[in-house]
N, C-alpha and C positions, 0 to 999 in steps of 0.2 A: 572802549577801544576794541578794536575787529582785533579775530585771532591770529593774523599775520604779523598786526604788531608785535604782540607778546611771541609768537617764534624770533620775529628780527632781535627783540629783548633778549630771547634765548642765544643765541648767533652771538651777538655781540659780548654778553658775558662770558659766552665759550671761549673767545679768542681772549679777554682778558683775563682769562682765569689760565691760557697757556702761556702767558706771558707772566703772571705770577708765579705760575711750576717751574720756568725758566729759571727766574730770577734766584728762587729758593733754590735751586742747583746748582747757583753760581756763588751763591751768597752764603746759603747757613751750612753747609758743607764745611767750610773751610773753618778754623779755630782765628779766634779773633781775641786780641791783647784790649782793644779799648773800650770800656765798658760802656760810656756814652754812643760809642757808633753802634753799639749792640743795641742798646735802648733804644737807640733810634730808629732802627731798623727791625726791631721787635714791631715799635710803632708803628711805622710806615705800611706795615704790612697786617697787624691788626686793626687799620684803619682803612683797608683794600679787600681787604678779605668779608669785612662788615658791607663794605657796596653790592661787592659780589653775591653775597647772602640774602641782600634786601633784592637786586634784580634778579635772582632765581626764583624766590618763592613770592614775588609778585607775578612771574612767567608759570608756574608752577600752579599758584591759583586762579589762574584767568586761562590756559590751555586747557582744552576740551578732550583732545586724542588720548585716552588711555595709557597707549604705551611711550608718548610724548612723556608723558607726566610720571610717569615712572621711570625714564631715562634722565629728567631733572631730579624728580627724588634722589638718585642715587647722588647724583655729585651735591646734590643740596644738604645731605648728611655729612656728606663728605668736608663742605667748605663748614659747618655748624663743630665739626668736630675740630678742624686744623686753627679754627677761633679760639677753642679750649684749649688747646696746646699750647698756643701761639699765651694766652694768658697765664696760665699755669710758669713759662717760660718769665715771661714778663715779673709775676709776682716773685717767682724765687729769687730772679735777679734785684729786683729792687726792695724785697722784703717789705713790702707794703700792696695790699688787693687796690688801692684808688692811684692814679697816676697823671702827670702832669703832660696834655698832649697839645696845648696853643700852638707852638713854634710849628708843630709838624700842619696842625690843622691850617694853618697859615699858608704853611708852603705847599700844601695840596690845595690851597684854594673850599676849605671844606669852614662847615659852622658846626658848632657841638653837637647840634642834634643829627650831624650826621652817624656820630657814634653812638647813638641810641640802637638797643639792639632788639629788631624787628620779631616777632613773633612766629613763626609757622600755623596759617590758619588751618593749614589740616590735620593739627593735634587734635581737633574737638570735630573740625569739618567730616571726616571719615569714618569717627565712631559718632554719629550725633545721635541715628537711631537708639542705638541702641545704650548712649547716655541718656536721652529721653527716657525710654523705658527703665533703666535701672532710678532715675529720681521717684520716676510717678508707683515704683515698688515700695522705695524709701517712704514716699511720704505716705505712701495706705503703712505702711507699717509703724509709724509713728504718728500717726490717726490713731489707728488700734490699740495701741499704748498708752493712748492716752498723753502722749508728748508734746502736741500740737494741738492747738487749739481751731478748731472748723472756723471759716472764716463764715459773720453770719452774710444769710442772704438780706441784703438792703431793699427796704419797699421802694416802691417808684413814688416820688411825690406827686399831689394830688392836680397838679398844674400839668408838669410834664405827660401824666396818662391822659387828660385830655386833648392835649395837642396829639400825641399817639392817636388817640378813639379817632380825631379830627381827620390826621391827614390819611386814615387806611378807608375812613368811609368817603371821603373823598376820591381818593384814588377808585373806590366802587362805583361810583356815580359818574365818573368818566370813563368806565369801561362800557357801561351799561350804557352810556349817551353814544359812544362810538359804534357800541354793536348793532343799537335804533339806527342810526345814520346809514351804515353800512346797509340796513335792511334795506332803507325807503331807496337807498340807489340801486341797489338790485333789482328792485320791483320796476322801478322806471325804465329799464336797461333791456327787459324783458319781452316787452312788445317788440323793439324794433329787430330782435335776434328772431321773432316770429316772423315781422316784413319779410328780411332777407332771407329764411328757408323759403317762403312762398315763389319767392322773385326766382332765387340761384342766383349762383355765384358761379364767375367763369373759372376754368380747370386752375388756368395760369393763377390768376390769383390766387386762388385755393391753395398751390404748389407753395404761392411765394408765402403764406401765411403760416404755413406748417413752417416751411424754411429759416422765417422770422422767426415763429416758437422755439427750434431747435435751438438755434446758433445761439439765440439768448440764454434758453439752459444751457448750453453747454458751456460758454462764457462765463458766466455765474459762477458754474460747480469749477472750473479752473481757476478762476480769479480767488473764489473762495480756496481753495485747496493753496493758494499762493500764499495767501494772508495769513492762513493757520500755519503755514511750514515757517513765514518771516516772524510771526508772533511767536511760537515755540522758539525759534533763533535768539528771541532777543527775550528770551525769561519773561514773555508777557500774556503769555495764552487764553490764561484764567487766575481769577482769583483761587482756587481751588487746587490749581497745578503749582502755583507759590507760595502754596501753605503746606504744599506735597500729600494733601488726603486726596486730590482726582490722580488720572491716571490715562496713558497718551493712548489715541486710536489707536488700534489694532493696526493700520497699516502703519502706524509710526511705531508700535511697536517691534515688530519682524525686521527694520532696518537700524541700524546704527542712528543714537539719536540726536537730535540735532543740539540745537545750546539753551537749555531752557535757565537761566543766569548762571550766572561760576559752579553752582554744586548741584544742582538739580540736575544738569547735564553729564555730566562726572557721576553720578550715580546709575544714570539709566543707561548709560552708555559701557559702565563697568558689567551690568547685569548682562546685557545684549553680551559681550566678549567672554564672560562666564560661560554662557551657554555654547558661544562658538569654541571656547578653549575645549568643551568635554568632549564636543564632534569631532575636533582635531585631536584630542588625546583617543578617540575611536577610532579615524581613521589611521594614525601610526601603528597603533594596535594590531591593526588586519595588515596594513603595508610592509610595516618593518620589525614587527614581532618576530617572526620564525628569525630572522636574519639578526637578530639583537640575540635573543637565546643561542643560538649555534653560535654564535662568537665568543658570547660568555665562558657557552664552557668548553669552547677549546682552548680559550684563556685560561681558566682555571687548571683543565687536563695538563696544561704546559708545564703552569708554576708546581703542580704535585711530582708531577715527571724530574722534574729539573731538582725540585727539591731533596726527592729520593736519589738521585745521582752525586748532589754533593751530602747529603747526610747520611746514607745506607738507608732509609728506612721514607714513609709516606709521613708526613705530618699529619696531625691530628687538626680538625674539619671545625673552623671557628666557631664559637658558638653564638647562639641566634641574639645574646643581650651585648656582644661584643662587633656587633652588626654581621654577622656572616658572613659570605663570600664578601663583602666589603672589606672587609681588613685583611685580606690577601693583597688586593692593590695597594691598601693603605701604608701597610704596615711595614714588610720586608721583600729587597729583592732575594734572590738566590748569591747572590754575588755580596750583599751583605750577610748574609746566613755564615756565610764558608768565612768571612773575618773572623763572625762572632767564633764559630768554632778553633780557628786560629788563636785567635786570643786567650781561650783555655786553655789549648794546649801551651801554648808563652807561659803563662800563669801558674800552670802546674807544673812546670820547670822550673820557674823563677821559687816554687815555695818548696823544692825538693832539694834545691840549692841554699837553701837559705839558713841552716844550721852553721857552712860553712863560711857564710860571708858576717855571720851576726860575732865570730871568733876574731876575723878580721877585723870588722867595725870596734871592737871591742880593742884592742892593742893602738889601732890609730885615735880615737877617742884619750887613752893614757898619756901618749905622747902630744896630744895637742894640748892638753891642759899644762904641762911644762912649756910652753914656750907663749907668750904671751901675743893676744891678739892685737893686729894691727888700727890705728885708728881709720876708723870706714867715715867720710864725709855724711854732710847731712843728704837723704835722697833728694832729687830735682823730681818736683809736684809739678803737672801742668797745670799753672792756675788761669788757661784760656779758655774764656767760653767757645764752648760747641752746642749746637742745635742736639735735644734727645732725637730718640728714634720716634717714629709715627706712624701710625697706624690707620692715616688716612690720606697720607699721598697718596699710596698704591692704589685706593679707592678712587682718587680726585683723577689720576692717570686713567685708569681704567675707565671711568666715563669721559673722559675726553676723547682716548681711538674710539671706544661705540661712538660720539657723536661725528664722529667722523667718518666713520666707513656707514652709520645709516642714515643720519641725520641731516649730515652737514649738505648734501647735493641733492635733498628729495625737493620735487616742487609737489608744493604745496598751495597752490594757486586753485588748481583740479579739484584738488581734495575738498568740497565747498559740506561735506557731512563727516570728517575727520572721523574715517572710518579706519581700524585695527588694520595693521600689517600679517596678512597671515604666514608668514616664512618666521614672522620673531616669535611670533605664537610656538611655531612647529620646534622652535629651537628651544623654545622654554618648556615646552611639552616633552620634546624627546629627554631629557635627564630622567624627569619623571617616571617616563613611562619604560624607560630601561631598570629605573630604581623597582617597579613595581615586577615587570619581570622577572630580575635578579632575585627578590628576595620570595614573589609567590611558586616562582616554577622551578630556576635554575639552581638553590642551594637545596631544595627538597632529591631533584635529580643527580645531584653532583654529590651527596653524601651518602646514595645506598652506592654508587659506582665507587667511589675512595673506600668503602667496608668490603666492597667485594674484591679489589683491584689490593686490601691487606690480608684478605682470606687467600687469594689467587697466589701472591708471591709470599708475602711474609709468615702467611699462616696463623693472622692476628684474627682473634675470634671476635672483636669487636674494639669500638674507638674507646679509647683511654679520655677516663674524666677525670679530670684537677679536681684538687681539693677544694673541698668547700673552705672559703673565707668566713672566716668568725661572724658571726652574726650581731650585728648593732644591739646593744640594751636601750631600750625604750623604757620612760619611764608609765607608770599604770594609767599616770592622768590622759597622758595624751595616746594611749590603746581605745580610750570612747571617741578622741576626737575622728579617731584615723575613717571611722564605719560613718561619720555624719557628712552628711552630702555639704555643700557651700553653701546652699541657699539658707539650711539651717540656721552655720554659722553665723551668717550675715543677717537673718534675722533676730538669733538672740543677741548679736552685739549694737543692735539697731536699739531694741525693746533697752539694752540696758543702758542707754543713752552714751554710749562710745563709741557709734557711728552715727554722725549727726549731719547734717544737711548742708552744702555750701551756701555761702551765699554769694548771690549770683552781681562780680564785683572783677572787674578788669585791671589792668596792672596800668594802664593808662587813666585810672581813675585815681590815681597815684600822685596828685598833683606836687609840681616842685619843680624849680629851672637851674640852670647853670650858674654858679658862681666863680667869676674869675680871679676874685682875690685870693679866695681858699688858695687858686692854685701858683700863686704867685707867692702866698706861705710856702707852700710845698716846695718850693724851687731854693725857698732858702735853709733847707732841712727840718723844717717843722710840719707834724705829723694833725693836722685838726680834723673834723670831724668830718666825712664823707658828707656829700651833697645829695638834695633826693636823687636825681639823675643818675647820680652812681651808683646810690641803694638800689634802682630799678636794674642799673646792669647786673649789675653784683646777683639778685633775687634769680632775674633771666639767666643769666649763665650757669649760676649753680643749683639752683631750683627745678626752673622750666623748662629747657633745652635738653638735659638729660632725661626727664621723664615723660614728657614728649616723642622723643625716636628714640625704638629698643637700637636702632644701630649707636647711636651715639651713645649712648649710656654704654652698650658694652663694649667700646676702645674707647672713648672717651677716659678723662684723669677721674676715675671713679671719686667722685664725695658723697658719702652714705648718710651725712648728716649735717644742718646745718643748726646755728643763734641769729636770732633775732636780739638785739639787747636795745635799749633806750630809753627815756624814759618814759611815763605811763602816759599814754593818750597819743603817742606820736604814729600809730599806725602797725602796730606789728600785726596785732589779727588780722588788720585786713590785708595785709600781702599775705598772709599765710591761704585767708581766701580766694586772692587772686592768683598765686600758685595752682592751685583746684582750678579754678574756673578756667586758665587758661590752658590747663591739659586733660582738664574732666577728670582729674585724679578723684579719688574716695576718700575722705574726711574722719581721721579715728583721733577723737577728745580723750588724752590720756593726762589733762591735768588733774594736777594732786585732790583737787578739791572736788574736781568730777569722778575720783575713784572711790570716793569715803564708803563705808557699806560694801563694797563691790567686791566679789572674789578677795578674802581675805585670806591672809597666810603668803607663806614662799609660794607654796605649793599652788596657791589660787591666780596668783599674778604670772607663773610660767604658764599654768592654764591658758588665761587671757594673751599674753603675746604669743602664744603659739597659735591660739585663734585670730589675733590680727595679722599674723606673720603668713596664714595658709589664706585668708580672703586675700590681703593685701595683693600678697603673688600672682593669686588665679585669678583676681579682677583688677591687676595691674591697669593705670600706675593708682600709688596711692600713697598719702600722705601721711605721718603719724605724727599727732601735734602736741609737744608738753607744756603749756600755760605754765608760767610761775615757776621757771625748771628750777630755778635757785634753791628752790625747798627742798629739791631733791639732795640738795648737798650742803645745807646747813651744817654750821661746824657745829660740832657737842655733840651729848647723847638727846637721842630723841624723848618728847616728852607725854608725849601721844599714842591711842594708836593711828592715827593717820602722819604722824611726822614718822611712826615706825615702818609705813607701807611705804614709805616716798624712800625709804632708805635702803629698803628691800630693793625696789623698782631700780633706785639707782646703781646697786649691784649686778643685777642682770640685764640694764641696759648694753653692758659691751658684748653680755652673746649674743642678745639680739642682733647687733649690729654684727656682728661675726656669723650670720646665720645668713646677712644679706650679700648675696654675688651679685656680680656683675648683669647678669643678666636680667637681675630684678630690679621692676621699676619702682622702688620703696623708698621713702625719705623720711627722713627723722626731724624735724624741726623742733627746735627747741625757741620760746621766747618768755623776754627777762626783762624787767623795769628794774631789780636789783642786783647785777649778776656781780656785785664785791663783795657781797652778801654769804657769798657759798665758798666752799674748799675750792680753790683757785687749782690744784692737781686734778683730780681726778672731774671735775668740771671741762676743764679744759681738753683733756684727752676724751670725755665723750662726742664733742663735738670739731669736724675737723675743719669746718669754715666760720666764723665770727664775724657777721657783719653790723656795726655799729649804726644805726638810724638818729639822725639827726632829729630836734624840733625844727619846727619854718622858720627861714628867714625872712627877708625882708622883701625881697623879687616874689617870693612864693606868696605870701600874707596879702603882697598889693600887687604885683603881677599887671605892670601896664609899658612901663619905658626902662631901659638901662643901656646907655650906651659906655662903650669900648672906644681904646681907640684904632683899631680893627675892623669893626663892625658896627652896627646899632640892630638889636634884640627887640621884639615886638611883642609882647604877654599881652593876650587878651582876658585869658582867666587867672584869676585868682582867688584864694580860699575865701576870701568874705564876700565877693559877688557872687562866687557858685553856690556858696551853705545858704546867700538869703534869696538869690533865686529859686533855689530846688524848695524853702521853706516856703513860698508863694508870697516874696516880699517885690516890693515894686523902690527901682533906686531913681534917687532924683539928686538935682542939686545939694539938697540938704544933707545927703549922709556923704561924707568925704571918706573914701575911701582910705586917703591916704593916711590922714591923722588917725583912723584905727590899725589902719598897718604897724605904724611906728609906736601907737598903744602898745599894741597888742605884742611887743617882742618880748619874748621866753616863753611866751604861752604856747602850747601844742594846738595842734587840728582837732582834738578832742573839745578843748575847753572853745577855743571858736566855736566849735557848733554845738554847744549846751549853751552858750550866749544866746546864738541865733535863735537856735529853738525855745529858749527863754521868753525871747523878746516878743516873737512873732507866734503868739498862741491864736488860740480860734480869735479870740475877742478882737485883739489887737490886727487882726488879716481881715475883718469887717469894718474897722475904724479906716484902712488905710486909703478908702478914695477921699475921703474929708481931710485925714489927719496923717500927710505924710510922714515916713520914717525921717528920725535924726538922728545926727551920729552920737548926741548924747545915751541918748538907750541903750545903745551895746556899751556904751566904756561905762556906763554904771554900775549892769550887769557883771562886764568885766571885771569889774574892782573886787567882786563877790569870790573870786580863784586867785588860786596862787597859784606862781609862775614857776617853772624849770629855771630853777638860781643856779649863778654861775658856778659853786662849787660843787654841785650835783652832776653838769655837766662835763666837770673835769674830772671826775672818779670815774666816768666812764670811758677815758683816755688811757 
């Protein structure tokens, strides 16, 4: 689609997202008595706000304009954050993270998958560079270690180099016959260019034959110059420019660039505005510098004047870690100054009197205890729900007036190389370049005048320093961390294999569909097993959508750690890697059994998390993964020393966690195949989300038909056609899918595909043009595993 689409995409969610701000004003404002209208309107609106989210950041990755695409960022954080609320809301109310939404999806006219919760592709799109570069670090450095095995180089077999030798020396033999051919026409061509010098040629003609020569190059070099501007347009230039190692003409460099597909254009296009932002942070510079400085500090000369009027005396000149002349505006007007002092004075009357009133208090206190207290009813609790406060309407508001006073009325028709706006440039520039002012020229000059302007009246010989604040004890271990650079870190935590590699695995590789029975349990108050579909919200919402945008994480409903529980083979590592993969997070292996040997002692493991704690941070976001966490809180004494390291670890897991703000994009994942296995207390307080992971069902195992009576559901994939396609099996009549579906229940995705890959080794993938598959073979196989019995899945209830 052309880029006017995706603005009209843009447009049109604007106004449905002011219509959602409406609603929320009329609506969760008020307290409300019935707790179904609540839920339902919880619903209705986290099932509005998911449309919304999906038509921004599909406008958001297909818009080319720079500052377009950061006028939808803002409200795109915005709507990803009021999601999180909006569910955080939901789960407290109904005490359970999976919920029951047919009726509503019905009356919106919507299908489940519309509540699938879409990705942001420029959590990985924007840093890709430079996630590229930190892998191809990773894995030289786990080469070097010895970690990784070199993949070997494979000969060519001796067929295929023939045909290679074949068609290169053929291709020789037709260049060399074209350049003979080309010769012998020249030669013949030759005489008659001799003729007509003899003869001559008239003027005229002569005129029109240059005039021919021209107009045709000049035709040429325009029509050509057309094709390469439509080709860059449509991301087709070069193979070279789509793998991003070429690099656009010099004249296409120097202007704003055109659409070389969704992100190649968004890059070079960011690059070109970089360099226009520094010329306009030059130009304010020479323009509005002097006139930015003289304002400053006659501002500042105001608040010192005013201040010494109502205090007798000049204040003392902020200091430079407390941001400097900044916390003059920040912090206090004059008019609040004169309360504070007020308030002293109250204070220190109120405690100069207070001998006499504590005499009083004392004689009324003897007399109340004779007379006996009156009975006080029970208090009235409001027990009406109210919407919490938020921390991203004002956001969601805020980008809607910008899209209105810049947005909403530009035409865009003109605009055919969605070139930068330079006045929003100038207005994002000007903060800047008043901040750099302020702090390089104006607090240097405005603190010898406040020392001279106390020598002049007060007769103060110099500014008064506060006391120093106590200085933090450090302990000795982490005094060597503090001097070692990051790359260090990150290489010896690389070498000691607790930064380990992702692998490279999407949350849509997740496979699983909707179950409508489950939710027809649920409606009768029974609580069963989340479905995958929900695992995958569940994962996105409290995984990937906070580590993804530093805005969301820091107002977003902070969760600093999540469980994985279920049982063994159902998939938890690999959402732990699609976690990673979908926000480029960094991978730190802190299960029990990858620590044995490692940094032994208390002392050794605060070591180690304080080195994943300082990479984690500075090469945000990233992941901290505990395999097996259950061990960590085995009930007894430990018997080991590594059951005694797991015990340790699980002690100083809550500073860890207490060491993580808001700001940082760090998560703690825990996963478990036995989590009743562990002290159910302090288990439970490390981790403050718990999502329960189901084995497949039946839609998921055979994934082709299920109809409602609503709807009818289309599955094209399912786990046994995908594990024996990807193994290079060929399906025919003869393998029923179905009857291994209905095999196959209690069994995990794991045991599927140790079937599969059973079945279909080398031998057996050269038999299959003779000897097609049957569905005997896998349920043979099959029979070889045991299944997830039903009272293993109810312990984890």
């Amino acid at each position: 689609f052309s880029t006017s689409t995706y603005v009209k995409v843009w447009a049109d969610t604007q106004r449905e997202l002011d219509i959602m701000l409406q609603r929320e004003r009329e609506e969760f404002c008020q307290p409300e008595e019935d707790r179904e209208k609540v839920k339902r309107m919880l619903a209705t609106s986290y099932i509005q706000y998911l449309e919304i989210f999906r038509n921004l950041e599909a406008a958001h990755d297909h818009l080319i304009h720079q500052q377009k695409r950061a006028a939808v960022r803002q409200v795109l954080d915005g709507v990803i954050g009021r999601i999180l609320e909006i569910k955080k809301e939901m789960v407290t109310l109904e005490k359970s993270e999976c919920h029951s939404m047919d009726d509503i999806l019905m009356d919106l006219k919507r299908v489940p998958e519309d509540i699938e919760i879409p990705i942001p592709r420029y959590f990985v799109k924007e840093n890709l560079r430079i996630l590229q570069d930190r892998e191809e670090y990773l894995h030289e450095i786990l080469l070097n270690a010895g970690l990784l095995e070199q993949e070997p180089v494979t000969a060519l077999p001796l067929e295929e180099g023939i045909k290679v030798i074949q068609v290169a020396e053929r291709a020789r033999q037709g260049r060399a016959r074209a350049a003979f051919m080309r010769k012998i026409y020249l030669e013949e061509k030759r005489p008659s260019k001799k003729q007509d010098q003899k003869i001559g040629k008239n003027p005229d003609d002569a005129a029109t034959c240059i005039q021919k020569v021209w107009r045709g190059y000049s035709q040429r070099k325009k029509t050509e110059k057309l094709r390469d501007d439509e080709m860059v347009f449509l991301g087709m230039n070069s193979t070279e420019m789509i793998n991003g190692t070429g690099s656009l003409p010099p004249h296409l460099e120097a202007m704003t660039s055109l659409q070389i597909g969704a992100g190649k254009a968004s890059v070079l296009q960011g690059e070109v505005q970089k360099r226009e932002n520094s010329s306009f942070r030059q130009e304010l510079r020479k323009t509005e510098g002097p006139h930015v400085k003289e304002t400053l500090q006659d501002q500042i000369s105001q608040c010192f004047i005013e201040c010494r009027h109502i205090t007798g005396r000049f204040p003392d000149y902020p200091p430079e870690k407390t941001g400097g002349s900044k916390a003059i505006f920040i912090e206090k007007h004059p008019e609040e100054v004169a309360e504070e002092l007020a308030a002293k004075r109250a204070k220190a009357e109120a405690e100069a009197a207070k001998d006499d009133e504590e005499e009083e208090y004392r004689r009324q206190l003897e007399m109340l205890k004779e007379v006996k207290p009156k009975k006080v009813g029970k208090q009235i609790v409001d027990k009406r729900w109210k919407m919490g406060p938020s921390n991203f309407l004002s956001m969601l508001e805020e980008g809607s007036s910008q899209y209105k006073v810049f947005w909403e009325k530009r035409d865009n028709k003109s605009d055919f190389l969605q070139d930068h706006d330079p006045e929003l440039i100038k207005g994002g520039e000007r903060e800047e370049v008043e901040e750099e002012i302020r702090v390089q020229q104006v607090d240097e000059v405005m603190q010898e005048k406040l020392l001279k302007l106390k020598q002049a009246v007060d007769g103060e010989t110099g500014a008064r320093h506060s006391k120093a604040g106590k200085g933090e004890k450090v302990r000795a271990a982490m005094l060597s961390l503090a001097c070692r650079t990051i790359e260090s870190l990150y290489q010896e935590l690389a070498e000691e294999g607790l930064l380990i590699k992702v692998r490279n695995v999407n949350l849509c590789n997740y496979i699983g569909y909707y179950d409508c029975l489950r939710n027809i349990q649920r409606e009768t108050g029974a609580q069963p097993m989340p479905t995958i579909p929900e695992v995958r919200q569940l994962v996105t919402l409290y995984g990937i959508l906070p580590l993804g945008s530093q805005t969301v994480r820091e107002n977003a409903p902070l969760v600093k750690s999540l469980l994985l529980a279920g049982p063994a083979g159902v998939g938890k590592k690999m959402l732990v890697h699609a976690i990673c993969t979908e926000t480029g997070a960094n991978l730190f292996n802190l299960t029990p059994s990858n620590l044995t040997g490692k940094y032994p002692g208390r002392d050794g493991l605060i070591r180690m998390l304080h080195m994943i704690l300082k990479v984690g941070k500075e090469l945000q976001p990233s992941v901290v993964w505990i395999g097996n966490t259950e061990r960590l809180y085995f009930k007894g004494a430990p018997k080991g020393e590594e059951e005694m390291n797991s015990k340790r670890l699980a002690k100083i897991l809550p500073q860890f966690l207490r060491a993580l703000k808001a700001k940082d994009r760090v998560l703690l994942v825990g996963t478990s195949s036995r989590p009743f296995d562990a002290n159910m207390g302090p288990f439970c307080k490390a981790y403050q989300k718990i999502i329960l992971i189901p084995k497949p069902d039946y839609l998921t195992r055979f994934g082709k038909y299920f109809q409602s009576s609503s709807w009818l559901f289309l599955f094209e994939i399912s786990l046994w056609k995908q594990f024996i396609l990807q193994s290079g099996g060929a399906l025919t009549k003869l393998v029923n899918l179905n009857c291994l579906a209905r095999v196959s229940d209690g069994f995990t995705q794991a045991h599927i595909m140790d079937v599969v890959h059973t079945v279909l080794n080398e031998l057996r993938l050269l038999q299959m043009p003779r000897k097609p598959l049957r569905t005997a073979e896998f349920v043979t196989s099959l029979a070889r595993h045991d299944p997830v019995y039903k009272e293993e899945e109810e312990t984890f209830q």
